[in-house]
Structures are given as structure tokens and as C-alpha cells.
N, CA and C of each residue as an Amber inpcrd file, in Angstrom:
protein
   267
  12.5140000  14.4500000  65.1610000  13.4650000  13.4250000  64.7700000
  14.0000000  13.7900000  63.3850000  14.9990000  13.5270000  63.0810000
  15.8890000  14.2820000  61.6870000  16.6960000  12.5060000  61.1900000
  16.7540000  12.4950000  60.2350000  17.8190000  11.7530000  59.4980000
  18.8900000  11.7870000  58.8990000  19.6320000  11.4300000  59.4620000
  21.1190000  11.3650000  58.8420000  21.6660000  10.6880000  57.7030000
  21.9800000  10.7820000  56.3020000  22.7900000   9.9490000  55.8970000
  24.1220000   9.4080000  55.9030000  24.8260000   8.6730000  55.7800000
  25.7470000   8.0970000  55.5030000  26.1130000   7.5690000  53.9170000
  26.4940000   7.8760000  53.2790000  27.0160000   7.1600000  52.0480000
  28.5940000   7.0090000  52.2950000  28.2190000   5.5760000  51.5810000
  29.9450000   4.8080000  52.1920000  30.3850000   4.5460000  50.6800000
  31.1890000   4.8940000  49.5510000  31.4760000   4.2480000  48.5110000
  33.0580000   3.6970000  48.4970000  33.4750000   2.6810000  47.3530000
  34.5230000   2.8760000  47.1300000  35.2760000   3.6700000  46.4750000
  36.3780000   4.0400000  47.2820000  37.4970000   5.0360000  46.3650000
  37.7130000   4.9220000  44.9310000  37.9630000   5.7750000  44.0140000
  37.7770000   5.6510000  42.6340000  39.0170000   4.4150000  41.9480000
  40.0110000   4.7380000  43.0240000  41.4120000   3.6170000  42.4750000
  40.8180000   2.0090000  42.3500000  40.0910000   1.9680000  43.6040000
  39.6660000   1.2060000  44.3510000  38.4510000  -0.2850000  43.0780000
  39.1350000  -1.1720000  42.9380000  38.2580000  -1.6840000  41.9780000
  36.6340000  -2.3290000  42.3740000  35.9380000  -2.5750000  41.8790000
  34.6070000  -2.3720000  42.0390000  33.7510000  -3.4740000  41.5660000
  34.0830000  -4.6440000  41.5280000  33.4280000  -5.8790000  40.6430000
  32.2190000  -6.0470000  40.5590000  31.4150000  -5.2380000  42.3050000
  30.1090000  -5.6100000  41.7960000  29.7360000  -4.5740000  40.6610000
  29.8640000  -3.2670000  40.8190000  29.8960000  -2.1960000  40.0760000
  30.1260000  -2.7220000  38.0080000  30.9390000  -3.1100000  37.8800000
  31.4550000  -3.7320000  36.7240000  30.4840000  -4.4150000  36.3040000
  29.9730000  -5.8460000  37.0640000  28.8460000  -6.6870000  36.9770000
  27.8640000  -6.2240000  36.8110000  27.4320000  -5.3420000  37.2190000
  26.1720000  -4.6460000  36.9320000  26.1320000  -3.7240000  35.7750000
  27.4280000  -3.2980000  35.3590000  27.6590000  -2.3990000  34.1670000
  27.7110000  -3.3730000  32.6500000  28.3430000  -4.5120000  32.6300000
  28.1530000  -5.4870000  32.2470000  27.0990000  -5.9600000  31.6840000
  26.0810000  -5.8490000  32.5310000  24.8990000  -6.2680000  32.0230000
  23.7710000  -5.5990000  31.5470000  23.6650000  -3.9350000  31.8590000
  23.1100000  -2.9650000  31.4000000  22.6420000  -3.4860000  29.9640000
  23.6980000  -3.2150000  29.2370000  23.4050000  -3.4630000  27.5460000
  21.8740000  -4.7670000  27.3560000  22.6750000  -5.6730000  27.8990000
  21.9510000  -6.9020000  27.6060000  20.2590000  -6.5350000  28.0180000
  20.2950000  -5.7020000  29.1900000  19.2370000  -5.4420000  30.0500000
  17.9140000  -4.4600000  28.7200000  18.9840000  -3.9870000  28.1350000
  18.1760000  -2.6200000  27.1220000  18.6840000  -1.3270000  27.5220000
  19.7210000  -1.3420000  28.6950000  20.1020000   0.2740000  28.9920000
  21.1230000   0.0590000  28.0650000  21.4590000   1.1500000  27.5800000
  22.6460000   1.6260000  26.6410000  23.1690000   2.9330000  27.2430000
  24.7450000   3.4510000  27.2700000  24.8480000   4.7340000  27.2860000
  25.5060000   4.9770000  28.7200000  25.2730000   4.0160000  29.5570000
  25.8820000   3.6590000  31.0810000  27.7730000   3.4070000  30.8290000
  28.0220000   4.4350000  31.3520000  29.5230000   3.9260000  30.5370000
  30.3600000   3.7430000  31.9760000  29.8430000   3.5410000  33.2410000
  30.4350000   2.9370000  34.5510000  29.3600000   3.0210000  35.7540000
  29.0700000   2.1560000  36.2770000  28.7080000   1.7060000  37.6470000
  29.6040000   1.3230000  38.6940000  29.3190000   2.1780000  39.8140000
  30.1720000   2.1190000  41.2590000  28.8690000   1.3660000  41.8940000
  29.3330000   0.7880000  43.1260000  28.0130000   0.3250000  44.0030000
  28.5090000   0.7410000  45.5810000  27.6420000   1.1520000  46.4830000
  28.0060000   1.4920000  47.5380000  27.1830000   1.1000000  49.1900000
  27.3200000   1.6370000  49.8000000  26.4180000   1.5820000  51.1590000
  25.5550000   2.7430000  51.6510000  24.7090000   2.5860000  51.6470000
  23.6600000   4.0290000  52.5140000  23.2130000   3.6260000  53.7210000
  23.4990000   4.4280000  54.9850000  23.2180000   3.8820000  56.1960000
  21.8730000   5.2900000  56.5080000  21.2000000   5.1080000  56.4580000
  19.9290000   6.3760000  57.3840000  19.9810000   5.6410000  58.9210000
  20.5710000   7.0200000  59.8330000  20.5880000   7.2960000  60.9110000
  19.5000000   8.0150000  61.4730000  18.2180000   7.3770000  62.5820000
  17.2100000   8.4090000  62.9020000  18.0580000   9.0810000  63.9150000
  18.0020000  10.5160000  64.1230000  18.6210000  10.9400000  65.3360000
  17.3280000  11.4810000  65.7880000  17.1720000  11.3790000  67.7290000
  16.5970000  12.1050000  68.4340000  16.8640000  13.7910000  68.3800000
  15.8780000  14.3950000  68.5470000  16.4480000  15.8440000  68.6380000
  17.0740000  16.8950000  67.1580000  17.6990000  17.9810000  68.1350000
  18.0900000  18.9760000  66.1320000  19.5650000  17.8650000  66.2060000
  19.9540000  18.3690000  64.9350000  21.5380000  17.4240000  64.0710000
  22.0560000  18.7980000  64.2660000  22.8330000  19.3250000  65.2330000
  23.8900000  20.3190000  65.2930000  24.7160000  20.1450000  64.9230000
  25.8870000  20.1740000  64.6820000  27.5430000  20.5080000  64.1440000
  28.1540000  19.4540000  65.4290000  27.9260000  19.1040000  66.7790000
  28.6280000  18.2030000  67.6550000  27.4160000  16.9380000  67.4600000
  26.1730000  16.8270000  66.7210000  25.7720000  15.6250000  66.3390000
  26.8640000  15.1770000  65.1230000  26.3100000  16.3740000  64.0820000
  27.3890000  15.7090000  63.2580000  28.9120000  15.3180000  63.1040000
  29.0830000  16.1470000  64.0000000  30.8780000  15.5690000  64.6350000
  30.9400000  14.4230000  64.9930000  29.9240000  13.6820000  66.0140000
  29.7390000  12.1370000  65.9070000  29.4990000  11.4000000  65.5250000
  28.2640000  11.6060000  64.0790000  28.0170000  11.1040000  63.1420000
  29.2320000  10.5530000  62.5380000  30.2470000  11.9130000  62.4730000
  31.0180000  11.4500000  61.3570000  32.5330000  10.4420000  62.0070000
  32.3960000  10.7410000  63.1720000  32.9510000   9.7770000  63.6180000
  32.6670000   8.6940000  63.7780000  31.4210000   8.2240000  64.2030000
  30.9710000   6.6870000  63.5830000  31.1710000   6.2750000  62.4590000
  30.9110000   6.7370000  61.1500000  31.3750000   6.8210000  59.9660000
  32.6150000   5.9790000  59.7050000  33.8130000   7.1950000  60.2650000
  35.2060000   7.1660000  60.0660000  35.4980000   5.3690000  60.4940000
  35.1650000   5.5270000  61.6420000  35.6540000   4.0930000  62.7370000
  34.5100000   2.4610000  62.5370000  33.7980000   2.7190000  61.9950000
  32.4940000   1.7730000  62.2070000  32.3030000   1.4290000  60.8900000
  31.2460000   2.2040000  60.3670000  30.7350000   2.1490000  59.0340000
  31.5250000   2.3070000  57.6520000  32.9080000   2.4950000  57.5570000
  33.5350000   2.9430000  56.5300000  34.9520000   2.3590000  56.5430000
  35.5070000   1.3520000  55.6830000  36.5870000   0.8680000  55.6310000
  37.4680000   2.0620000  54.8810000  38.3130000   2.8830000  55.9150000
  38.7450000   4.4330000  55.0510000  40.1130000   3.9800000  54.5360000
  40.4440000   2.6980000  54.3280000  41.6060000   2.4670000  53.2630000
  41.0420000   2.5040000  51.9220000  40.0520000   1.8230000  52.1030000
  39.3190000   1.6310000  50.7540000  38.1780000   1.7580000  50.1270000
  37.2480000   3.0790000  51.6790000  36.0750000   3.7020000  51.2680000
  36.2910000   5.1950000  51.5680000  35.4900000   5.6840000  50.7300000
  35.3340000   7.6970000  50.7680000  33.6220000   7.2150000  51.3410000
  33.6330000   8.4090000  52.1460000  32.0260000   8.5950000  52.6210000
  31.9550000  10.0420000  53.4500000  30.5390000  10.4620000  53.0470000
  29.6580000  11.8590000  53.3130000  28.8110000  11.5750000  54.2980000
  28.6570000  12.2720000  55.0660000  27.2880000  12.8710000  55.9950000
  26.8010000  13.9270000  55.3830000  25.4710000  13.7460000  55.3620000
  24.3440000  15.0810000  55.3210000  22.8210000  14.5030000  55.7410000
  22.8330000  15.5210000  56.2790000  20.9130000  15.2780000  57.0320000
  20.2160000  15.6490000  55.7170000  19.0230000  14.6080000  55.8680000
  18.4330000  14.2700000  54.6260000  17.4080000  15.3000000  54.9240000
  16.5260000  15.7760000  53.5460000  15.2890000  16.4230000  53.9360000
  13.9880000  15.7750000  54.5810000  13.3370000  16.0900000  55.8790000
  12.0420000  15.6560000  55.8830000  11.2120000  15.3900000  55.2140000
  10.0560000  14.3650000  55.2570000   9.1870000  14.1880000  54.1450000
   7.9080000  14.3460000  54.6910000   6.8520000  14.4790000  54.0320000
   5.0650000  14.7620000  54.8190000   4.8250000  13.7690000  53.9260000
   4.0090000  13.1230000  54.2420000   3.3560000  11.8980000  53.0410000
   4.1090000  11.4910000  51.6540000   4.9280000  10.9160000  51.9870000
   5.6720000  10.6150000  51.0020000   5.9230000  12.2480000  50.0450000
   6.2040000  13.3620000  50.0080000   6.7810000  14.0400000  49.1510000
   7.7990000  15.0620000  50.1460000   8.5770000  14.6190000  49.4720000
   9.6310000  16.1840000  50.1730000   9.3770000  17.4840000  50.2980000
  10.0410000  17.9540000  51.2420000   9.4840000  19.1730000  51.2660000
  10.4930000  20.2390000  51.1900000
């Protein structure tokens, strides 16, 4: 079994309030030095089987049509690395 990601963000034009809100409050928090926050979506896809080039062709078509408003989101596929007890490998 392999995992897929999805990251869905908004486009850079694209304004970002929660992003802002959270940048906003950094300072107050004790972070300093944060000079912009975006906020986005991560979808992990388990796929059965290997992630070939026609998995990921569908991947990314779910993406395109489903998971990703593409007026006003940019988003990546990449199969994530396996893990053994919690550490990557």
C-alpha cells in the first residue's frame, strides 16, 4: 500500500484571511520573524498496489475535478515516503 499526497493551496493572487489571521497573531504568540502565512489542504490518499504514472494520472485528475477549486487553488501530487515505526525511511 503507498500514499499519495495531495496538497491543495491557494494561488498566490488569491487572498488568504485565514493565513493573515494566523500571521497576525504570531507576534503576540512569541514567534517573531514570520513575515507571511498561507493555509491550505492535505488530502493522504492510501492507494492499493505500486502508484505508476496511470495511478498518478488519476490521482491527479481527482485533484483537478474534486479536491481543488483550480480558479482559486494550485495543487501537487507526490507519493509520500513509507514509514517503519514511526521514522522514515
Amino acid at each position: 500500500m503507498a500514499r499519495v499526497v495531495v496538497d491543495v493551496m491557494l494561488k498566490p493572487e488569491i487572498l488568504d484571511p485565514q493565513g493573515q489571521a494566523v500571521q497576525r497573531a504570531l507576534p503576540r504568540l512569541g514567534f517573531e520573524g514570520i513575515s507571511d502565512v498561507r493555509q491550505g489542504k492535505r488530502f493522504e490518499l492510501e492507494v492499493d498496489g505500486p502508484v505508476d504514472e496511470a495511478v498518478l494520472a488519476r490521482i491527479h485528475e481527482l485533484a483537478e475535478s474534486f479536491l481543488a477549486n483550480t480558479v482559486i487553488e494550485d495543487f501537487t501530487v507526490r507519493v509520500e515516503a513509507a514509514e517503519v515505526a514511526g521514522v522514515a525511511k
